[in-house]
Steps between C-alpha positions, in 0.01 A plus 500: 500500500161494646400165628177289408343181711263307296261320744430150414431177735732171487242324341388733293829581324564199273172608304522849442633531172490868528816518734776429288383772261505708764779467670672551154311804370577612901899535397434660159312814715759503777313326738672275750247214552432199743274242546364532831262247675235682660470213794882526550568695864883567392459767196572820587219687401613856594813434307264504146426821317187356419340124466235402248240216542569183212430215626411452872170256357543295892273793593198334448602261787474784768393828362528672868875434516570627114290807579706532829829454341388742235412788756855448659703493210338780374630696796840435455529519105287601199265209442337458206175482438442655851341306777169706437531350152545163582215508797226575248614279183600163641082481609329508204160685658688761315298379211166692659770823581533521161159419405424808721749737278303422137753183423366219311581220668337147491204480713584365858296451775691446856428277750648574888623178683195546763179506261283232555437216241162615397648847419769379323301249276263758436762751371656237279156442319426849535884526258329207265164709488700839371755335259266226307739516159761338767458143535780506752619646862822544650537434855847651685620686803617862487841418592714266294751409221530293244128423447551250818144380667332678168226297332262514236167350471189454290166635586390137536736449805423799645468300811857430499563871453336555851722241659805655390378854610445351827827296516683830460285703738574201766890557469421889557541603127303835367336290153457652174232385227498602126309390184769311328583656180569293182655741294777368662523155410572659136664818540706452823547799697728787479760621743602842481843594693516861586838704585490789694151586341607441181364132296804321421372160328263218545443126423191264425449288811304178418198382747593306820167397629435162284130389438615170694608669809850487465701816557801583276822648625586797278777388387712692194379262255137646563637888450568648142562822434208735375366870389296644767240727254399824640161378659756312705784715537183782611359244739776400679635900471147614686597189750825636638308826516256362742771351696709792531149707592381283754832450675563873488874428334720799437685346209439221219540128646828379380405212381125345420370219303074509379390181413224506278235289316204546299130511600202348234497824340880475411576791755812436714449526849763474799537193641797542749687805567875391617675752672712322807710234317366441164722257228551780275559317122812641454643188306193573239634840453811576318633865734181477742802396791705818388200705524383369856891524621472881380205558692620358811846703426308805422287487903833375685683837323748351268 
């Protein structure tokens, strides 16, 4: 029986409610899986026919170490989504990559930790000046999880906007700026879970970014399952494409989630492309597990 780690963190575990699906749908394809914390020096590695990213979401803590790990597990057993994979998604300047490749993406202008204030107010009104139907900006740094040190504000405090780029610049964060789109204060946004090219399923997200400042945790009570309609099914589709183009991959990523919402002319656009360790829906998807465990089975040569 070919062998299968599933790479999650010890905090991380308790809260992916993907893995028990998982592990189950794992038997039913002849799959012998573990649970294997990425931060724990005792698993054998080598020993695994291959291991597959779930939940390792500590990353964000120190993203040199993950990468690290990554490049030496992926030297002693199959990892999936390569290292190469990983490198590129978990900053999301990948945005302007596929920006680059004809995606339609929402409109992001990046910041680097070393531009000076005046620079960096001026691009944030320079944002307000070419999105005037928004009366919003987002403010967050390229690398993160879980919408942490992501905020919203109004036009009005654009002033506060500033001191939050600047805030993140000062800890050494890359800062990204976007036109905050409404749509999805109605509509949510939709995350589209890809198998081995292939869409599988998706679910309605609801917004996290409150008009008070608070941030909510996306919880399961804020998913529901939903239709992704062709515009977003193509979308997300012409996405993956990009990826695979830009990171010259020789096969389809096994697994890939597009998150998408829509701009004021009701298109959807990408918002974040998740291809390291993405929460995958399954519980919103009756045979989406079975599907992914088949995929994996299918690359490890079951």
């Amino acid at each position: 029986m070919k062998t299968l780690a599933l790479v999650t963190s010890a905090g991380s575990l308790p809260i992916d409610v993907d893995m028990p699906l998982l592990l189950k749908a794992c038997q039913t394809v002849g799959l012998q899986a573990q649970v294997c914390d990425w931060e724990d020096p005792q698993v054998p590695w080598h020993r695994f026919d291959g291991a597959v990213l779930r939940s390792p979401w500590n990353y964000v803590e120190d993203l040199p170490a993950f990468l690290a790990w990554c490049d030496r597990v992926a030297q002693r057993t199959r990892l999936f989504n390569p290292p190469a994979v990983s490198r590129w998604s978990l900053d999301k300047r990948y945005l302007a990559d596929l920006a680059r490749h004809g995606v339609p993406v929402v409109p992001t202008e990046f910041l680097a930790p070393d531009v000076p204030e005046a620079e960096s107010r001026q691009a944030l009104q320079a944002l307000m000046d070419r999105h005037p139907q928004s009366g919003e900006v987002v403010i967050k740094p390229t690398v993160g999880a879980y919408s942490r040190d992501v905020q919203r504000f109004a036009r009005a405090a654009a002033h506060l906007a500033h001191r939050a780029i600047v805030r993140l610049q000062q800890r050494g964060c890359h800062v990204m700026l976007q036109p905050y789109l409404s749509a999805i204060d109605q509509d949510g946004e939709t995350n589209l879970a890809f198998f081995d090219g292939h869409y599988s399923h998706a679910i309605r997200k609801s917004a996290m970014l409150m008009a008070d400042g608070t941030v909510h945790v996306p919880t399961q009570d804020l998913r529901q399952a939903r239709h992704a309609d062709a515009r977003e099914q193509a979308v997300a589709a012409q996405a993956l494409q990009a990826a695979a183009r830009h990171l010259q991959l020789r096969e389809p990523l096994l697994y890939a989630r597009v998150d998408l919402i829509r701009d004021p002319q009701g298109q959807p656009r990408v918002l974040e492309l998740e291809l390291c360790e993405p929460s995958l829906n399954l519980p919103f998807s009756e045979g989406s597990a079975l599907r992914f465990a088949q995929a994996i089975a299918h690359r490890v040569g079951v």
